[in-house]
C-alpha positions in Angstrom: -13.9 -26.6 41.5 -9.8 -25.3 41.6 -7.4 -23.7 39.8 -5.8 -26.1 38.8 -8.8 -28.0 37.2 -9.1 -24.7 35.1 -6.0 -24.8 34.0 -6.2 -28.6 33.0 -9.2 -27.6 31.2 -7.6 -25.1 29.4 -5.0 -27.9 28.6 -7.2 -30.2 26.9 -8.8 -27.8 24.8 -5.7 -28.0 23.2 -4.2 -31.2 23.5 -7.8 -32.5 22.0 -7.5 -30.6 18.8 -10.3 -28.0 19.8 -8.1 -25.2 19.4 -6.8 -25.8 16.0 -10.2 -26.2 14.6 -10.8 -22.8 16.4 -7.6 -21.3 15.1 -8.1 -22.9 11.4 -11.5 -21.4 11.0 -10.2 -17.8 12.3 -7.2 -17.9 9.6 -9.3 -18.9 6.8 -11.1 -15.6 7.0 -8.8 -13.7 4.9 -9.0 -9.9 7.0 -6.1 -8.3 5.7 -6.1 -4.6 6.8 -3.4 -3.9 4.2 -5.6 -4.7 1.1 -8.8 -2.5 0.3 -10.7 -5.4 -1.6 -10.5 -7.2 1.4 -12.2 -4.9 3.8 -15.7 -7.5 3.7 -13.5 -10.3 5.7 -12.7 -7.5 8.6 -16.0 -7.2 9.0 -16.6 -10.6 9.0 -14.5 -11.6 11.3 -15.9 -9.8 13.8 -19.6 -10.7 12.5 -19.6 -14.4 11.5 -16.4 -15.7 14.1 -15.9 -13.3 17.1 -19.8 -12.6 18.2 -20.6 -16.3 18.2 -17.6 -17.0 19.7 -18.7 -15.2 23.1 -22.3 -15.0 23.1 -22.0 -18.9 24.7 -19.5 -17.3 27.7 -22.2 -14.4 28.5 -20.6 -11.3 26.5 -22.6 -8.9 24.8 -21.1 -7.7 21.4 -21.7 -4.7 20.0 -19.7 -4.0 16.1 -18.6 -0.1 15.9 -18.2 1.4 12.9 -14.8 3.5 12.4 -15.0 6.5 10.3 -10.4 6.8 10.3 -10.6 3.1 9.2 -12.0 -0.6 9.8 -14.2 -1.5 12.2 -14.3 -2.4 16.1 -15.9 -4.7 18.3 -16.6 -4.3 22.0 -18.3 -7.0 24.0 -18.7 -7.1 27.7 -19.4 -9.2 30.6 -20.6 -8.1 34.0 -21.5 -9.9 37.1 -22.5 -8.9 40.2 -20.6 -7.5 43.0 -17.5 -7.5 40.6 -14.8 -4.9 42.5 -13.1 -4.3 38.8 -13.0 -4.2 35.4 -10.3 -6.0 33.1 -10.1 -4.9 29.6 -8.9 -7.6 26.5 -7.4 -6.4 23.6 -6.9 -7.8 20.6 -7.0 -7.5 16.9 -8.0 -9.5 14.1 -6.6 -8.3 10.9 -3.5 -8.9 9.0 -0.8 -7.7 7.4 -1.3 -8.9 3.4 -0.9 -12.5 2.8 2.4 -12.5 0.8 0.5 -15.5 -0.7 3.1 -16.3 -3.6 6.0 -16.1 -1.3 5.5 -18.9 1.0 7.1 -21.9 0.8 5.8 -25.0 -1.2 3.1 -27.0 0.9 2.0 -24.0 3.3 -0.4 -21.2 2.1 -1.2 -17.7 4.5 -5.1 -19.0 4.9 -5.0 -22.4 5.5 -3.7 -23.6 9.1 -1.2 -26.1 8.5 0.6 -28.3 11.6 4.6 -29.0 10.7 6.0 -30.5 14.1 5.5 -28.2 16.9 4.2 -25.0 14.2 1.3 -24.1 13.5 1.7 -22.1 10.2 -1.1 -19.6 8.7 -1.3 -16.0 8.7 -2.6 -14.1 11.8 -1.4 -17.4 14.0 1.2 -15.1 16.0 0.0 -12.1 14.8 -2.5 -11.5 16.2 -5.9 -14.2 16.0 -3.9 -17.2 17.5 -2.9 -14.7 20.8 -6.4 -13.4 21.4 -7.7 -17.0 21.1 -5.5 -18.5 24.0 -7.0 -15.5 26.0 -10.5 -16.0 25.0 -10.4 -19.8 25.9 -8.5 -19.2 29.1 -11.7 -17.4 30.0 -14.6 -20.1 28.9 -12.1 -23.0 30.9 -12.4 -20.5 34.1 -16.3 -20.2 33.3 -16.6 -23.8 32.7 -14.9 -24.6 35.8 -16.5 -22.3 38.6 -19.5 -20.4 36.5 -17.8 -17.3 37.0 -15.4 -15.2 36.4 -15.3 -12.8 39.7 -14.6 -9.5 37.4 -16.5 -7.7 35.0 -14.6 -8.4 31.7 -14.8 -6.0 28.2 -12.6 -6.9 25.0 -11.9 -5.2 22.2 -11.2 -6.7 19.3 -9.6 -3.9 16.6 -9.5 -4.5 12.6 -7.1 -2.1 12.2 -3.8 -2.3 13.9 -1.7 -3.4 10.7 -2.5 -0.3 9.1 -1.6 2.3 12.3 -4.9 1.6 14.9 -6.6 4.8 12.7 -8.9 5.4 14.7 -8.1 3.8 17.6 -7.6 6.8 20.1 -10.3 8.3 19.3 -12.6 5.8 20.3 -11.1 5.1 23.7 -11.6 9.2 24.3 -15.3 8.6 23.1 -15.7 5.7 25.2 -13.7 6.0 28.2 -16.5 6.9 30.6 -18.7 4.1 28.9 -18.0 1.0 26.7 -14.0 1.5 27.3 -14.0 2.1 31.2 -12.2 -0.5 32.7 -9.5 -0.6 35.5 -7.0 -3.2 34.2 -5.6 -3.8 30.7 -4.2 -7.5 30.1 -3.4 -8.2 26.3 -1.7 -10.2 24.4 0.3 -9.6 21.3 4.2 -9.6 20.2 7.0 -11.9 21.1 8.7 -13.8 24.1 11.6 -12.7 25.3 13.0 -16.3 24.9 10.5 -19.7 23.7 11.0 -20.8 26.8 10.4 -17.9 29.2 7.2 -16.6 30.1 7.2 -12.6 29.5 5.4 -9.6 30.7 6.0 -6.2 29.4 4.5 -3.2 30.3 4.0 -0.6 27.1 5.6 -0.1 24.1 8.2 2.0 22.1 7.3 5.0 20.3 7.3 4.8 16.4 8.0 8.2 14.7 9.1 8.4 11.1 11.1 10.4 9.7 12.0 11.6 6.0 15.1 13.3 5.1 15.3 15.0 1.4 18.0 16.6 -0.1 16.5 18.1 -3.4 18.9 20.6 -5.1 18.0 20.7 -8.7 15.8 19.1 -11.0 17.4 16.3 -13.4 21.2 14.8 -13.4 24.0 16.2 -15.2 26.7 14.7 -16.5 29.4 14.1 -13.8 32.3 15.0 -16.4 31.2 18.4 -17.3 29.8 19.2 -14.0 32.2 17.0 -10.9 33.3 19.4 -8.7 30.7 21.9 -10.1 27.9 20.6 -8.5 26.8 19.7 -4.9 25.9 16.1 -4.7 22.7 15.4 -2.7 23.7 12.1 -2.0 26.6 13.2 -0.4 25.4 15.6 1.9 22.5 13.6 3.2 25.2 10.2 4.0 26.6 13.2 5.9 23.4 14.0 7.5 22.6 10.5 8.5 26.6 10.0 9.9 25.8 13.1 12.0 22.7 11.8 13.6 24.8 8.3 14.7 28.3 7.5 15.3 30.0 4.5 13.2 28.2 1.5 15.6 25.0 3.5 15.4 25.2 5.4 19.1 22.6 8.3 18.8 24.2 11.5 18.9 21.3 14.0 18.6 21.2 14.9 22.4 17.0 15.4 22.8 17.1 11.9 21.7 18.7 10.4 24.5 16.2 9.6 27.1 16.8 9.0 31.1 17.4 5.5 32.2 15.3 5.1 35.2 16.8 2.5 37.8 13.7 0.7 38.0 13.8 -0.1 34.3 17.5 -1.1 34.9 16.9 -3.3 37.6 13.9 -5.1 35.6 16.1 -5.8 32.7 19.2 -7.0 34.6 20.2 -10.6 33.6 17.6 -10.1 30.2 18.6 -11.9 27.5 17.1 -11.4 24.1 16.8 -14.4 22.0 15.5 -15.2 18.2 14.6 -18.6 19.3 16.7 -19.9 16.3 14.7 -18.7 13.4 16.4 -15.2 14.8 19.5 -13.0 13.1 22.3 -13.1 15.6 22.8 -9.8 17.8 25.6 -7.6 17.1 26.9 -7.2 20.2 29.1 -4.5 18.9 26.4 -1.9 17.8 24.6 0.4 19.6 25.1 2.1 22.8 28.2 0.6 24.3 27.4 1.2 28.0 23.9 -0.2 27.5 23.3 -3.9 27.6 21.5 -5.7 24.9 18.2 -5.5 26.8 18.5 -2.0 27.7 19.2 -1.2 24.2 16.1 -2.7 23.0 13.5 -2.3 25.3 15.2 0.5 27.5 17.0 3.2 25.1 16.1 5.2 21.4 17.2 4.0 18.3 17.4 5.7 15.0 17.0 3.5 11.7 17.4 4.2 8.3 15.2 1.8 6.4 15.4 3.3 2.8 18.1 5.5 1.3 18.2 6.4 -2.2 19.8 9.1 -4.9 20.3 8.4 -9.0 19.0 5.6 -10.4 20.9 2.6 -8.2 18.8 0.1 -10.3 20.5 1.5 -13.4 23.5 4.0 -12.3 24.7 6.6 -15.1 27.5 9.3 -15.4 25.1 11.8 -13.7 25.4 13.7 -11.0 21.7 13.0 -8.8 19.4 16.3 -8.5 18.3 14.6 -5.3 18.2 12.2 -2.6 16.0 10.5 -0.2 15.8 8.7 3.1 13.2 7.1 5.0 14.1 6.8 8.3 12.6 6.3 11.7 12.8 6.4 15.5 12.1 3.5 18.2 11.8 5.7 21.3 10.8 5.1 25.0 9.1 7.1 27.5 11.2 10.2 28.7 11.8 11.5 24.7 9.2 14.6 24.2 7.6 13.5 20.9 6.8 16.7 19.8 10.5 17.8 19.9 12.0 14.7 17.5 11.8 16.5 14.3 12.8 20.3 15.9 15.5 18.5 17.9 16.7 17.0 14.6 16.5 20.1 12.4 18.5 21.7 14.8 21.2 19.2 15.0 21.6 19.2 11.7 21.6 23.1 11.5 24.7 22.8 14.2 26.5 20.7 11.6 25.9 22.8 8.6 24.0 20.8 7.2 20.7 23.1 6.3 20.4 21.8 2.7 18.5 19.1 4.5 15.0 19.1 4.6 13.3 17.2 7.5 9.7 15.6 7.5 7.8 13.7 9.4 7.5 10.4 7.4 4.2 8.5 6.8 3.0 5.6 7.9 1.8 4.3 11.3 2.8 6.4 14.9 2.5 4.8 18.2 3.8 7.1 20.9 5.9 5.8 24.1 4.1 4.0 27.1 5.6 2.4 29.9 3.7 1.2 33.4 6.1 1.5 36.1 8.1 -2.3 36.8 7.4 -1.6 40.7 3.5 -1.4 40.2 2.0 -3.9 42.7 -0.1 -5.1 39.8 2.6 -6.4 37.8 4.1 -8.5 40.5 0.4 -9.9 41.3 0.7 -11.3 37.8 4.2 -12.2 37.7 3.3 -14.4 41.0 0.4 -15.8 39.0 2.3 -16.6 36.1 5.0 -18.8 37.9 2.8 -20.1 40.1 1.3 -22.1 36.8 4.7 -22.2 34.6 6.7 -23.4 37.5 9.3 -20.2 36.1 9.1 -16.4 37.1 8.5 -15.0 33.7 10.7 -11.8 32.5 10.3 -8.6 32.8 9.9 -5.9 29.9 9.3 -2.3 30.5 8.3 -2.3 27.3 8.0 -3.9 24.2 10.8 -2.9 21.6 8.3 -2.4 18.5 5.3 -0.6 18.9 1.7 -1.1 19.7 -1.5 1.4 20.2 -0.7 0.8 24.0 -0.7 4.7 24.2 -4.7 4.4 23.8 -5.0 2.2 26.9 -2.3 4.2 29.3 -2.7 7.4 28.2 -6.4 7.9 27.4 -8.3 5.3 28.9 -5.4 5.7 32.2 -5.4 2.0 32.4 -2.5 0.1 34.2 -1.3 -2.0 30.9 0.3 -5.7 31.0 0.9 -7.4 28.0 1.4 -11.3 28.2 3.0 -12.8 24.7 2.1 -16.1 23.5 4.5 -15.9 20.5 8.1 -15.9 19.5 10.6 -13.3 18.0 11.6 -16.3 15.1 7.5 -16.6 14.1 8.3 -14.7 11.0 5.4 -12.2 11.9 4.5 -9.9 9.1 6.8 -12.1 6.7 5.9 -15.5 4.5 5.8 -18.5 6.8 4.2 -17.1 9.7 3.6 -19.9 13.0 3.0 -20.0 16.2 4.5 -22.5 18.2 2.5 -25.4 19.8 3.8 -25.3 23.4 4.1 -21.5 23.8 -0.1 -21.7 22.8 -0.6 -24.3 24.8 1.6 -23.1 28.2 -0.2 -19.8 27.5 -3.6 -21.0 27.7 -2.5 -22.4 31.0 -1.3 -19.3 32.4 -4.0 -17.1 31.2 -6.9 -19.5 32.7 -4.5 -19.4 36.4 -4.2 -15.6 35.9 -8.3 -14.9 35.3 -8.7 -17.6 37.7 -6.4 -16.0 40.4 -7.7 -12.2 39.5 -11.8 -13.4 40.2 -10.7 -15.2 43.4 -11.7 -13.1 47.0 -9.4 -11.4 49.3 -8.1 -9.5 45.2 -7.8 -5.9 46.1 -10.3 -3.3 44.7 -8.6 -1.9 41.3 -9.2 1.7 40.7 -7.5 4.1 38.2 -4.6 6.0 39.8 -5.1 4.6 43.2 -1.8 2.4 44.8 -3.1 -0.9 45.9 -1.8 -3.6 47.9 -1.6 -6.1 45.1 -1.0 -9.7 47.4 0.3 -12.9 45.6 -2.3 -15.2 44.7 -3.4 -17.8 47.7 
């Protein structure tokens, strides 16, 4: 009985194939979030694949209905004498297949091995993830008969289409099914293929609409140029105002502090496609800021849709009005509730009051960040290299955006997120894979994490209490 037979366990599960025959049977259930006709396989999922998945490794499940949206599952393990709690998270729907778009020979519900990827829909994103975790947890069973900490996970059907829902579960359930002392999930991409990464939270989403709506209809731009405000024009002003030429926000309440901590965690970070990736534009962005800092450290403002006329078909009209979809990637230290008042007034200073400002729809994940010097996080960065052979990196956060919010904020959860994925896994796009020896390094380092977290002498975890966190014997 050792750690390191746990983690050859977890090895074999899948260098013998059991893990692909796992992971196909997960991706053939088609639970796409994004599709209403689809809403049977979310529940299925959870019914006919997660429940008699962990009923063998001692978890009672329980399936929770969702009024905001698809359902949950909670399932939990206690043992006796266990001094904490770790919470699991996961989710097990999709965004929509795409299934016409991928290339010749792959399709979004069938697993299909090419070299080292494993392509199928919800391999990165996010079924392939939580099954790593889940089967580091039956090797450390299988190995010692116990686990040495009550475990819950929570397995959400709704995270593609904003977590609805989400929060308000955690504040129903945070004295009961949700109470827990520890989050460890599992979702998102490496900071490299090759390096193991931790981060800590996420960035705030917040969308934003901007609308310029001056009259109804176009008229003709030879009768009326020079007559006539043109919508289009004032909001390209309005969006030049809110960024300089390389993108450097200029509204000052979106600016947010830079804590030294964050900057020393991200020193020497370098962020990497893994191939598959765009190459970085060194040039863009906040010039003093690094390309780390900028991404996982620091705001940015987006504009993912801009349209006035008729592009598709342009006339000799001018526009009555014009659009913009934007949004903001933000980190913790930007007061959510002032980015749309910070930007109206901003604009006002400019002149620019023919703007209207909304708040966009869509999904909205607000800021969460556990602090890099938490005694926890270096506990599992020990843990991590101790099994990898390399100190993994760092994140404060995670530059997109995930309901970690629900697990700092509500549930008052320390939160560390361990990837098993790439940024070049075309998550969310056709051609979606994991990649076999991020999967299979991962189920290594989660089975010498839960192994290392269950062994004695593993400080009591409470919420809000400082703990003396030691490195793993």
């Amino acid at each position: 009985m050792s750690r390191a037979a746990a983690i050859a366990r977890a090895h074999t599960y899948f260098d013998s194939g059991e893990f692909l025959v796992d992971l196909r049977r997960r991706v053939a259930i088609p639970s796409t979030s994004q599709e209403p006709e689809r809403a049977p396989a979310l529940r299925r999922y959870l019914e006919d694949e997660m429940v008699p998945s962990l009923a063998p490794l001692g978890f009672t499940s329980r399936i929770l209905d969702n009024p905001s949206g698809p359902p949950f599952l909670v399932a939990e393990r206690k043992e006796e004498d266990a001094a904490f709690t770790v919470l699991i998270y996961g989710h097990g729907d999709t965004v929509r297949g795409l299934d016409d778009l991928w290339r010749a020979g792959l399709s979004p519900w069938v697993l299909t091995i090419e070299g080292e990827r494993l392509y199928g829909r919800g391999t990165a994103d996010n079924k392939g993830q939580h099954s790593i975790n889940i089967a580091a947890l039956a090797a450390v069973l299988a190995q010692r008969s116990r686990l040495g900490f009550n475990t819950k996970i929570l397995i959400e059907m709704g995270e593609e289409v904003g977590s609805a829902g989400l929060r308000e579960l955690c504040l129903a359930q945070k004295d009961d099914l949700l109470r827990a002392d520890l989050l460890i999930a599992s979702d998102g991409p490496r900071a490299a293929p090759d390096r193991p990464t931790l981060f800590l939270g996420a960035r705030g989403s917040h969308p934003i609409e901007l609308v310029v709506d001056l009259r109804e209809g176009g008229h003709h731009s030879g009768n009326w140029g020079g007559l006539l405000a043109n919508p289009g024009i004032i909001l390209a002003h309005a969006l030049a105002c809110i960024t300089d030429a390389r993108g450097t926000i200029r509204v000052p309440e979106w600016r947010p502090p830079l804590p030294a901590t964050v900057r020393r965690v991200l020193a020497g970070v370098e962020v990497e496609g893994g191939g598959n990736g765009p190459s970085i534009d060194y040039d863009w962005g906040e010039a003093e800021l690094t390309p780390a800092e900028r991404v996982f450290g620091w705001n940015s403002f987006e504009v993912l849709a801009f349209i006035t006329g008729t592009p598709e078909r342009p006339v000799n009209a001018i526009p009555g009005q014009a659009r913009a979809h934007c949004q903001l990637r933000y980190v913790v230290g930007t007061d959510v509730n002032d980015i749309i008042p910070a930007l109206r007034r901003h604009l006002d200073r400019h002149g620019l009051t023919q703007v209207e400002v909304r708040r966009g729809g869509g999904g909205f994940f607000q800021a969460s960040r556990l602090d890099p010097e938490d005694p926890w996080v270096g506990f599992i960065a020990r843990s991590i290299e101790r099994t990898t052979g390399r100190a993994p990196t760092i994140l404060p956060n995670i530059g997109g955006s995930l309901p970690n919010d629900s697990f700092a904020d509500v549930l008052g959860l320390r939160t560390v997120w361990i990837p098993h994925s790439y940024a070049g896994c075309s998550q969310h796009a056709p051609d979606e894979h994991l990649l076999a020896p991020i999967a299979r390094e991962g189920l290594g380092a989660m089975a010498g994490l839960f192994w290392d977290l269950g062994e004695p002498g593993v400080p009591t975890l409470r919420v809000g209490e400082k703990l003396d966190a030691r490195a793993p014997a």
